[in-house]
mmCIF file of the C-alpha atoms, coordinates in Angstrom:
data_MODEL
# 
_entry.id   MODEL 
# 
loop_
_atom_site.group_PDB 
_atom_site.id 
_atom_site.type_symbol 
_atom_site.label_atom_id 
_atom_site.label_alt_id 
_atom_site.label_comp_id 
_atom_site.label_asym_id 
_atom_site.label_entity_id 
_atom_site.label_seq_id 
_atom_site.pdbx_PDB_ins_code 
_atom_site.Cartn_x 
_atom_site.Cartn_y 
_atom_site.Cartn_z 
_atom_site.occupancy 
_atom_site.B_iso_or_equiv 
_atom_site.pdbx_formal_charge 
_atom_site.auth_seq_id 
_atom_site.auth_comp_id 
_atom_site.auth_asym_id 
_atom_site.auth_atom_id 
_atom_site.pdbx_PDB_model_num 
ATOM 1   C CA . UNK A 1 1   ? -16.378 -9.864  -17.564 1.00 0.00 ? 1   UNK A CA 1 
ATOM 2   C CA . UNK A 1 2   ? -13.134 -9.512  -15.522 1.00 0.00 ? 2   UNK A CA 1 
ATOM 3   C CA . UNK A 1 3   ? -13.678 -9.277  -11.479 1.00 0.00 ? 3   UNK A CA 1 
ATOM 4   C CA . UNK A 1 4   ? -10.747 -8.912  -9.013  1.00 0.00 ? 4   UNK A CA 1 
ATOM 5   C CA . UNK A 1 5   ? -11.220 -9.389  -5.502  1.00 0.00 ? 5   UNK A CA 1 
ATOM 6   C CA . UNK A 1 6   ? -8.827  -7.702  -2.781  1.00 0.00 ? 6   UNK A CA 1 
ATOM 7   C CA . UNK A 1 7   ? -8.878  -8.549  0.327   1.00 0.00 ? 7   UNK A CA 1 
ATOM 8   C CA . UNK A 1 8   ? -6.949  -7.967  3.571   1.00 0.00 ? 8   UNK A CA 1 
ATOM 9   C CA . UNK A 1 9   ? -7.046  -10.675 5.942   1.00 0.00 ? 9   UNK A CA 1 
ATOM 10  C CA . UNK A 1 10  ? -5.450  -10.672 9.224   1.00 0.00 ? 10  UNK A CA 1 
ATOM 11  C CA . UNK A 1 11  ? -6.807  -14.153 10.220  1.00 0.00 ? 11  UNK A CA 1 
ATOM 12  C CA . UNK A 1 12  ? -8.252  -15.235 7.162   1.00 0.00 ? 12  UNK A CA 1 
ATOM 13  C CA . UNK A 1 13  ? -11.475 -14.269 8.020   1.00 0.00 ? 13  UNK A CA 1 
ATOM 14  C CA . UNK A 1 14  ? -11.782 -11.625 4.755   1.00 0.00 ? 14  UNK A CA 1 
ATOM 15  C CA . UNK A 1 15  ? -9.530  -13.780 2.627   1.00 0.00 ? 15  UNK A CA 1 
ATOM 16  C CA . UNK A 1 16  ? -12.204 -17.083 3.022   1.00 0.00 ? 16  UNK A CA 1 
ATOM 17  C CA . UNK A 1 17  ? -15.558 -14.879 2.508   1.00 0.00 ? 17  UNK A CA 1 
ATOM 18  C CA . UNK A 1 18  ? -13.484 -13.062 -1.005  1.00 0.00 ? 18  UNK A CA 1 
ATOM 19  C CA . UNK A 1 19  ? -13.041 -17.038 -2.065  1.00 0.00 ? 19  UNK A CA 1 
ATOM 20  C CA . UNK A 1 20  ? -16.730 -17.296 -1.637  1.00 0.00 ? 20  UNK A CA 1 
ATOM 21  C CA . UNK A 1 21  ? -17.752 -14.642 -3.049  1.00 0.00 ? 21  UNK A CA 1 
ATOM 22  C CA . UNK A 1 22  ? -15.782 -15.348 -6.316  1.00 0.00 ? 22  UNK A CA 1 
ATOM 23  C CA . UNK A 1 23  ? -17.571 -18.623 -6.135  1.00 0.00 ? 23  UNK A CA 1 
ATOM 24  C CA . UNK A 1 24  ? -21.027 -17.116 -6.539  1.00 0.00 ? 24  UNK A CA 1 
ATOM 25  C CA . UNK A 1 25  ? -19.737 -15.207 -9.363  1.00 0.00 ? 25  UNK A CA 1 
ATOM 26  C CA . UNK A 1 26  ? -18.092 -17.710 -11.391 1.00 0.00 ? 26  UNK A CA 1 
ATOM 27  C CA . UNK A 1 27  ? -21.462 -18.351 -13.810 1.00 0.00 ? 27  UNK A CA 1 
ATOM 28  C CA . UNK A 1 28  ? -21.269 -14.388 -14.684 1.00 0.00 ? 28  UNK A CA 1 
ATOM 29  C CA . UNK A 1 29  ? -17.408 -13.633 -14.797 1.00 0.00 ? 29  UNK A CA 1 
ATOM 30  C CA . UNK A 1 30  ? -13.992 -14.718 -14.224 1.00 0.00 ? 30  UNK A CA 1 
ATOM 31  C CA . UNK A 1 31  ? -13.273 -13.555 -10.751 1.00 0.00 ? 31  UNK A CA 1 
ATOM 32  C CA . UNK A 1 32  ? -9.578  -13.338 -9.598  1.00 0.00 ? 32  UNK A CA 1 
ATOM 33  C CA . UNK A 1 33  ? -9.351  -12.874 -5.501  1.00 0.00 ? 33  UNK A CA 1 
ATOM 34  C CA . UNK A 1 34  ? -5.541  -11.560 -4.375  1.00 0.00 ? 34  UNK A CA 1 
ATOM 35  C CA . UNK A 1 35  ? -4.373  -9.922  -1.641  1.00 0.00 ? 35  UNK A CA 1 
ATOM 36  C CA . UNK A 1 36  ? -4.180  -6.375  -1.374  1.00 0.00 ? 36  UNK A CA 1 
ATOM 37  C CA . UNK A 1 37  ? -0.142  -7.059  -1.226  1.00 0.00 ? 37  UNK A CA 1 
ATOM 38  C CA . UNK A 1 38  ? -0.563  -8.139  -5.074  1.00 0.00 ? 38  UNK A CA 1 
ATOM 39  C CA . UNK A 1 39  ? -3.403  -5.188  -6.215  1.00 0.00 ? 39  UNK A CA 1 
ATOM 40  C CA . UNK A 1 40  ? -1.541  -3.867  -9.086  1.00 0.00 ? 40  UNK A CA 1 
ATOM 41  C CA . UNK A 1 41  ? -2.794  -0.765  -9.985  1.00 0.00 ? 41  UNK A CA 1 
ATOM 42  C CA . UNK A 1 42  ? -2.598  -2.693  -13.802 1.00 0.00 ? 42  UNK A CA 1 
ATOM 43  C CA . UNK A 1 43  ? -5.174  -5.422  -12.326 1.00 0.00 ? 43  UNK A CA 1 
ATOM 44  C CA . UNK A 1 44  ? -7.300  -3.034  -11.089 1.00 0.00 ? 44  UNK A CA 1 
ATOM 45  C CA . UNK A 1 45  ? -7.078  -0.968  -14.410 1.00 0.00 ? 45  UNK A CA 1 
ATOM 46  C CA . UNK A 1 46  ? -8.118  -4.125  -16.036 1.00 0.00 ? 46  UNK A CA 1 
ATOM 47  C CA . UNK A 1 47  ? -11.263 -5.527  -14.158 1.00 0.00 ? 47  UNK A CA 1 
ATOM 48  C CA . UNK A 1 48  ? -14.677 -4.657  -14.881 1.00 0.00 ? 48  UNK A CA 1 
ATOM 49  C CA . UNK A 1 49  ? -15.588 -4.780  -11.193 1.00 0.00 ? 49  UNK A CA 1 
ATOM 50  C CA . UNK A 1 50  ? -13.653 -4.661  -8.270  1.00 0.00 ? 50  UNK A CA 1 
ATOM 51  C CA . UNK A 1 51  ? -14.894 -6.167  -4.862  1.00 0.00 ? 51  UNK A CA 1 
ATOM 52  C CA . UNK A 1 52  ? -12.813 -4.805  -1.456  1.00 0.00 ? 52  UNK A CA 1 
ATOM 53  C CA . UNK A 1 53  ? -12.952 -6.389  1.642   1.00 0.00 ? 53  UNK A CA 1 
ATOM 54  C CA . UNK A 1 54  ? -10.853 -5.912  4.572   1.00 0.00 ? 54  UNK A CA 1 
ATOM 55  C CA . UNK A 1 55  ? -11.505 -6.559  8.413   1.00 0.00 ? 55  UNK A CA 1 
ATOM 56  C CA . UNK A 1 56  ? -13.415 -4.045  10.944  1.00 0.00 ? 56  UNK A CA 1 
ATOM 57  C CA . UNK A 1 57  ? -10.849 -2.959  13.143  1.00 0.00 ? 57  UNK A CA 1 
ATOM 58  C CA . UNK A 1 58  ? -11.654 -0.179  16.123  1.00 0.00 ? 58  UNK A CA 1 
ATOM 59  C CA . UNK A 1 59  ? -15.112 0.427   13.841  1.00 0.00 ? 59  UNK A CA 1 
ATOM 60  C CA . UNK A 1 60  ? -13.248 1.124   10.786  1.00 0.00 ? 60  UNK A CA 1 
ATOM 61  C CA . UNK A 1 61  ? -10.588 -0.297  8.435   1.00 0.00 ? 61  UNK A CA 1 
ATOM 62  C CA . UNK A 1 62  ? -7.528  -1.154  9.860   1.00 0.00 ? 62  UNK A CA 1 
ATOM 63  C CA . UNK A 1 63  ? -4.522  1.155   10.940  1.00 0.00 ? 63  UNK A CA 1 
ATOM 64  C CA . UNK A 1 64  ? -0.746  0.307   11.330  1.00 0.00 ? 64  UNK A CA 1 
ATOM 65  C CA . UNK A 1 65  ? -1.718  0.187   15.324  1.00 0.00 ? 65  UNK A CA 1 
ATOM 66  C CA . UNK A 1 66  ? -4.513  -2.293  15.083  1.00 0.00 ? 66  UNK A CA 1 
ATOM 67  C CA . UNK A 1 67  ? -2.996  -4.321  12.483  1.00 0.00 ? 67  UNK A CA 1 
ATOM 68  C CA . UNK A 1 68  ? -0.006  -4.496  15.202  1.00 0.00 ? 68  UNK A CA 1 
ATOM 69  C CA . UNK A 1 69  ? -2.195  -5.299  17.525  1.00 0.00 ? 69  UNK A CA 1 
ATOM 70  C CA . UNK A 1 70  ? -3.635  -8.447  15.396  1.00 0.00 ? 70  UNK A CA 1 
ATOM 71  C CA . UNK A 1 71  ? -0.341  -10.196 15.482  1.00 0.00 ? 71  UNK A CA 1 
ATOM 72  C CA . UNK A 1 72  ? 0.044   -9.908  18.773  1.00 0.00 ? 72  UNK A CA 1 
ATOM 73  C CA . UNK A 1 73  ? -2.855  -10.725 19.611  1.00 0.00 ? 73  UNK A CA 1 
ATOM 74  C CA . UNK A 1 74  ? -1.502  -14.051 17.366  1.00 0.00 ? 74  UNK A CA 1 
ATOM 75  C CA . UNK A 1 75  ? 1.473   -14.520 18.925  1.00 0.00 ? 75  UNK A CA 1 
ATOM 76  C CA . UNK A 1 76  ? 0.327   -14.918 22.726  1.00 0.00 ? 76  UNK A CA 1 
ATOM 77  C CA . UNK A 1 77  ? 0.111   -18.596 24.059  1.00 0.00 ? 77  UNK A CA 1 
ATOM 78  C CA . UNK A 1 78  ? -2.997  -20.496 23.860  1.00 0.00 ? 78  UNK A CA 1 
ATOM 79  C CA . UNK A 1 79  ? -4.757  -17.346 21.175  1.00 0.00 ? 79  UNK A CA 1 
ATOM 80  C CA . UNK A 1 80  ? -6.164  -19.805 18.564  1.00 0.00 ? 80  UNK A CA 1 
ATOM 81  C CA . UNK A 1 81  ? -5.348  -17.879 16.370  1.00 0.00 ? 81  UNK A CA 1 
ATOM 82  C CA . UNK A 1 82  ? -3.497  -18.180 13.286  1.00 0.00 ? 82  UNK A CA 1 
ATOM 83  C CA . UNK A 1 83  ? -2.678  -15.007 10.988  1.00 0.00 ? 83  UNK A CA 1 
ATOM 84  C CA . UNK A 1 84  ? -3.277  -15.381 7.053   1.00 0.00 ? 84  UNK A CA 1 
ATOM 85  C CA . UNK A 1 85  ? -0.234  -15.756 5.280   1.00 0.00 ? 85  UNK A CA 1 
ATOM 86  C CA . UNK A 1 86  ? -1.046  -12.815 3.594   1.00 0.00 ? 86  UNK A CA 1 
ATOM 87  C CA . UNK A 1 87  ? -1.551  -10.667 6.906   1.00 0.00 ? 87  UNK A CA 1 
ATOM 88  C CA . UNK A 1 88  ? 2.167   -9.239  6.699   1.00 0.00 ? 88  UNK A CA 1 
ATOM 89  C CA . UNK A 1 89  ? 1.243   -7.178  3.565   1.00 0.00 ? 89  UNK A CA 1 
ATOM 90  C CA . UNK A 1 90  ? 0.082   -3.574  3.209   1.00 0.00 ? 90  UNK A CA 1 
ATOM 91  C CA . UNK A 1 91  ? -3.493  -3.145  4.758   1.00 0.00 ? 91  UNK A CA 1 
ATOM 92  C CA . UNK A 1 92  ? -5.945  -1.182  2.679   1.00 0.00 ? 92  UNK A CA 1 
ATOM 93  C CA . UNK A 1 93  ? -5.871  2.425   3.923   1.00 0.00 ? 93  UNK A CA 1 
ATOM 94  C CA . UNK A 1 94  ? -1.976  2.689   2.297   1.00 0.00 ? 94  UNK A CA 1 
ATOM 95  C CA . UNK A 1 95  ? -2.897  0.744   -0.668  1.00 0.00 ? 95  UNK A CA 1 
ATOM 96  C CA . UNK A 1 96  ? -5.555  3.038   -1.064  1.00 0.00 ? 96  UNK A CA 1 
ATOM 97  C CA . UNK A 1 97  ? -3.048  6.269   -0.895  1.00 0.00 ? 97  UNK A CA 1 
ATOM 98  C CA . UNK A 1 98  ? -1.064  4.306   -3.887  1.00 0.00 ? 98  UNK A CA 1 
ATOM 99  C CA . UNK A 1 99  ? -4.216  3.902   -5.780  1.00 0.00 ? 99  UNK A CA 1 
ATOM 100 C CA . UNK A 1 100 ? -4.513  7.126   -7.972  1.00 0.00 ? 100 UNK A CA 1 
ATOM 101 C CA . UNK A 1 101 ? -7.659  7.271   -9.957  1.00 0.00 ? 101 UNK A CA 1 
ATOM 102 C CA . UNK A 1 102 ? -7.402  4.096   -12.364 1.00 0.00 ? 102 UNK A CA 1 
ATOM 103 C CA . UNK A 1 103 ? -10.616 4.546   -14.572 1.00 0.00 ? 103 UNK A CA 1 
ATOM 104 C CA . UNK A 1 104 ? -14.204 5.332   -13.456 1.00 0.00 ? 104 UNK A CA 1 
ATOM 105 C CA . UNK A 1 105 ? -15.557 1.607   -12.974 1.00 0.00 ? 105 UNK A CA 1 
ATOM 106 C CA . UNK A 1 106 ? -18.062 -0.834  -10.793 1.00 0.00 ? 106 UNK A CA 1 
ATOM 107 C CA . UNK A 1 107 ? -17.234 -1.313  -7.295  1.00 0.00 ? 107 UNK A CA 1 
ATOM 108 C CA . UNK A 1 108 ? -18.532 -3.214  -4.468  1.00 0.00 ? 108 UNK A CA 1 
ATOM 109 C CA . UNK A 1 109 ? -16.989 -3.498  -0.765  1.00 0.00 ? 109 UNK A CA 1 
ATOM 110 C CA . UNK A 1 110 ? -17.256 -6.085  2.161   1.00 0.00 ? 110 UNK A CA 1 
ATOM 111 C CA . UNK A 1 111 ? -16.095 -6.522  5.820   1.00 0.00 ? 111 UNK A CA 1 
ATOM 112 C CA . UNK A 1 112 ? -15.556 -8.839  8.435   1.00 0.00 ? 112 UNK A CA 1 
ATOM 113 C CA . UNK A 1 113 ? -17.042 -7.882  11.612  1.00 0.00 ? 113 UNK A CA 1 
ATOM 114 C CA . UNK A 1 114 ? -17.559 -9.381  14.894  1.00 0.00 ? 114 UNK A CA 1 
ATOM 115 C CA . UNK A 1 115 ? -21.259 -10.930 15.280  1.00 0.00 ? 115 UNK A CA 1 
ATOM 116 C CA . UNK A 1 116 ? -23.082 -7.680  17.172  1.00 0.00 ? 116 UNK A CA 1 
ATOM 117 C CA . UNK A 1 117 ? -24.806 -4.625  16.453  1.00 0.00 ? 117 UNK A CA 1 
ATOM 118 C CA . UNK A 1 118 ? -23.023 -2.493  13.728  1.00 0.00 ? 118 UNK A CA 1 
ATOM 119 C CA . UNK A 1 119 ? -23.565 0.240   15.859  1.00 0.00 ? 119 UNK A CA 1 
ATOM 120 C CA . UNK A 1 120 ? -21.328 -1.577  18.368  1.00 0.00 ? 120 UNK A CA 1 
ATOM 121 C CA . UNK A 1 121 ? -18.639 -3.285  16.394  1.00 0.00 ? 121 UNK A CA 1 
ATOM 122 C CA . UNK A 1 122 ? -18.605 -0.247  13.337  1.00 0.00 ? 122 UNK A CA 1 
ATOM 123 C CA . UNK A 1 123 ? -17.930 -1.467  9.216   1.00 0.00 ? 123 UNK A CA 1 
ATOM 124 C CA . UNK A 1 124 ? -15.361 -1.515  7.686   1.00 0.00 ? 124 UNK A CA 1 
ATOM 125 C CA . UNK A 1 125 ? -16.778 -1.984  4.355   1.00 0.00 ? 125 UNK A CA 1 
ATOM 126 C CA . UNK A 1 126 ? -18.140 1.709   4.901   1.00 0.00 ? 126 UNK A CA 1 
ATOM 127 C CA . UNK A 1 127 ? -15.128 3.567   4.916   1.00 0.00 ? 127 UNK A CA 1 
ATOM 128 C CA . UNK A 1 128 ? -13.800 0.763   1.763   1.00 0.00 ? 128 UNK A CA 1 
ATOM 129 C CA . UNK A 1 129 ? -16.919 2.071   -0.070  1.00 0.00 ? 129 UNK A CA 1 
ATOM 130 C CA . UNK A 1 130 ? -16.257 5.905   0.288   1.00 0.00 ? 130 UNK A CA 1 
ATOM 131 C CA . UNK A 1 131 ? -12.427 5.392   -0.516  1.00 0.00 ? 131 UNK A CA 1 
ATOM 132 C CA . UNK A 1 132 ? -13.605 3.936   -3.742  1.00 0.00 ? 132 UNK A CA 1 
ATOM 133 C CA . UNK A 1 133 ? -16.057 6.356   -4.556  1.00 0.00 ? 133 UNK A CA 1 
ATOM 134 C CA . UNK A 1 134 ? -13.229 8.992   -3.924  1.00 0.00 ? 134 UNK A CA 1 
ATOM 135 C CA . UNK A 1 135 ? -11.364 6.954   -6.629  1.00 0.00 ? 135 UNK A CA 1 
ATOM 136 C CA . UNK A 1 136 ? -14.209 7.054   -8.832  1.00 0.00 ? 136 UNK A CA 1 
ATOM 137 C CA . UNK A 1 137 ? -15.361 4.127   -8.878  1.00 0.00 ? 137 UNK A CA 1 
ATOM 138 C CA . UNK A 1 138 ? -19.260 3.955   -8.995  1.00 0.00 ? 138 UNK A CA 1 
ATOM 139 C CA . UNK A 1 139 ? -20.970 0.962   -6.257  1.00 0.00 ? 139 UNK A CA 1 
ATOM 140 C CA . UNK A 1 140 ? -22.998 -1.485  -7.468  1.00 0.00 ? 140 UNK A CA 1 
ATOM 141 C CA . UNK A 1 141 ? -23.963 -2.305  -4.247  1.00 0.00 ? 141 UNK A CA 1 
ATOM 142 C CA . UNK A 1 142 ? -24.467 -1.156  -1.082  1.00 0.00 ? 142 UNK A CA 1 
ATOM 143 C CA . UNK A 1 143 ? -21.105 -2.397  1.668   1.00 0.00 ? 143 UNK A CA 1 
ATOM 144 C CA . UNK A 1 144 ? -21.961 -5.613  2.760   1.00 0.00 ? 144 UNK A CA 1 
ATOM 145 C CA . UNK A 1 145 ? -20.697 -6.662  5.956   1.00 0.00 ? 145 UNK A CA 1 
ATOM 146 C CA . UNK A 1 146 ? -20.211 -10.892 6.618   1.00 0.00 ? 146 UNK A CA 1 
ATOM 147 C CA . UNK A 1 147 ? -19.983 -11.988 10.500  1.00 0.00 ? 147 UNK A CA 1 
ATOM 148 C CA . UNK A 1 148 ? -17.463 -13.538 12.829  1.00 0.00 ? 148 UNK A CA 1 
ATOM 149 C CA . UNK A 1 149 ? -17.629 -15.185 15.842  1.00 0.00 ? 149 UNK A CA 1 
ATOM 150 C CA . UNK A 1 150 ? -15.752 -14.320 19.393  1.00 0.00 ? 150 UNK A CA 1 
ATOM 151 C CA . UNK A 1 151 ? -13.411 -17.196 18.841  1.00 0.00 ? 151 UNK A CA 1 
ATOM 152 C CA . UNK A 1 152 ? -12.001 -15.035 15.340  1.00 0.00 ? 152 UNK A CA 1 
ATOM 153 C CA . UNK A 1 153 ? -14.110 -17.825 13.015  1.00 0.00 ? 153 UNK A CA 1 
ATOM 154 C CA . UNK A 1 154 ? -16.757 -17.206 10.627  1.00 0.00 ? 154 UNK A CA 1 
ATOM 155 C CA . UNK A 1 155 ? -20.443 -17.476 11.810  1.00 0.00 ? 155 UNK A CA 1 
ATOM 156 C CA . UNK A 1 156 ? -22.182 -20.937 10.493  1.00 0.00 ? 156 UNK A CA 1 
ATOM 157 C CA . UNK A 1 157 ? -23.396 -19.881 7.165   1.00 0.00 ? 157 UNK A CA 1 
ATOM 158 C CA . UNK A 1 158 ? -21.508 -16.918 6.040   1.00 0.00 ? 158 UNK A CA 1 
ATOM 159 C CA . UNK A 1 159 ? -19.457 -18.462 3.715   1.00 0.00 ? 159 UNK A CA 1 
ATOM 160 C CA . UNK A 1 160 ? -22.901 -19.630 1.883   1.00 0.00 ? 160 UNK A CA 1 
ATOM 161 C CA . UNK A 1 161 ? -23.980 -15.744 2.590   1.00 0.00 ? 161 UNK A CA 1 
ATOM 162 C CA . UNK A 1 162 ? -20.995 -14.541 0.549   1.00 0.00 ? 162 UNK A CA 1 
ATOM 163 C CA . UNK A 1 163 ? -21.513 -16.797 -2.146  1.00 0.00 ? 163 UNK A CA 1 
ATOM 164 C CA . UNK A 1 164 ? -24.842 -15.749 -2.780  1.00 0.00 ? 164 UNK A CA 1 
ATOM 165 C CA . UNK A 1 165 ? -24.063 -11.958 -2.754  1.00 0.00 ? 165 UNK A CA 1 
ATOM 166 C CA . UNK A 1 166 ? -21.500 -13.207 -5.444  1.00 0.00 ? 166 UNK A CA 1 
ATOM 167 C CA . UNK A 1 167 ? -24.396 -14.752 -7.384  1.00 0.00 ? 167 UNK A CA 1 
ATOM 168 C CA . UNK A 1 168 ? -26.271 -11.565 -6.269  1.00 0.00 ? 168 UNK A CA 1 
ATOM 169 C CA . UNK A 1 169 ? -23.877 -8.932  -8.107  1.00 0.00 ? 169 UNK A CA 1 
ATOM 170 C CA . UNK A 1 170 ? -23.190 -11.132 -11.219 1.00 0.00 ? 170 UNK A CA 1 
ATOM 171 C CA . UNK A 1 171 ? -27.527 -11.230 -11.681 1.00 0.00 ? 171 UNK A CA 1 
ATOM 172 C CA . UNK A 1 172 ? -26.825 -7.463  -11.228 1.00 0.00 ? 172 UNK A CA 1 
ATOM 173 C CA . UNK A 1 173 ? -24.085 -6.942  -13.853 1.00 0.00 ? 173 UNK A CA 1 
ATOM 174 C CA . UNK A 1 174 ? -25.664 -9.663  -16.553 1.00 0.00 ? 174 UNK A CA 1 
ATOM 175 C CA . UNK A 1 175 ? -28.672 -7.552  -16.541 1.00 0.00 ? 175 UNK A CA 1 
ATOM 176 C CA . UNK A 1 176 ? -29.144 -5.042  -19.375 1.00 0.00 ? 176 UNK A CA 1 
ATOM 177 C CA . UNK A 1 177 ? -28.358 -1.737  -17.984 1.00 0.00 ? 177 UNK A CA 1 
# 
């Protein structure tokens, strides 16, 4: 089984828990994890699953203002924090406009979000999931979302959380349908 992983990262946040996540799968498939920069529509075509993650921005998926607003954020004196080197690329919501309907396969979607109520912070992962339903892709499970602290760094033991939703989907997919 062929699994690509897109992510878009702005910190490197989304692009960490996607490593993990092909991690958990690697007993059940040969996961590929790439930036949605390097999401050829031919990749997609190809996998038999396709995982999307991408950061919750203003409670949703990023938008040209908030990704702006990221590297700013960056570039101020003393920030901490350090943009992914693929955080200059397309974000998801115009990769998603370039993605026409490839085939009708398995999806799943993840997000980043800050550590607090979803109610509070909204999921990215969410509006991921509908845009690949309108793609027609079919989920295999439901958005997940994987927690970050106020310093812009993973929560102690979300990387090991990721990894075991990756073991989590491959159980899913081995199974006889």
């Amino acid at each position: 089984m062929q699994v690509l992983i897109v992510y878009e990262s702005m910190y490197g946040n989304t692009h960490a828990i996607g490593a993990e996540i092909a991690a958990g799968l690697v007993p059940y498939a040969e996961a590929k994890v790439v930036s949605v920069g390097e999401a050829t529509r031919a990749l997609v075509g190809e996998a038999d699953l396709v995982i999307v993650g991408g950061p919750t921005h203003a409670h949703g998926m990023t938008s040209a203002s908030s990704r702006k607003g990221a590297f700013d954020a960056a570039q101020k004196p003393d920030s901490g924090l350090a943009l992914d080197p693929d955080a200059a690329g397309p974000g998801l919501r115009d990769w998603f406009k370039t993605l026409s309907r490839v085939k009708a396969g398995l999806a799943a979607a993840y997000d980043t979000r800050f550590d607090a109520p979803a109610v509070l912070t909204g999921r990215a992962s969410r509006g991921i999931a509908s845009r690949l339903r309108d793609h027609g892709f079919h989920l295999v499970a439901d958005p997940e979302s994987f927690l970050v602290d106020k310093r812009n760094e993973l929560v102690a033991g979300e990387g090991e959380r990721a990894r075991a939703w990756g073991v989590q989907l491959g159980t899913a997919l081995s199974e006889p349908r």
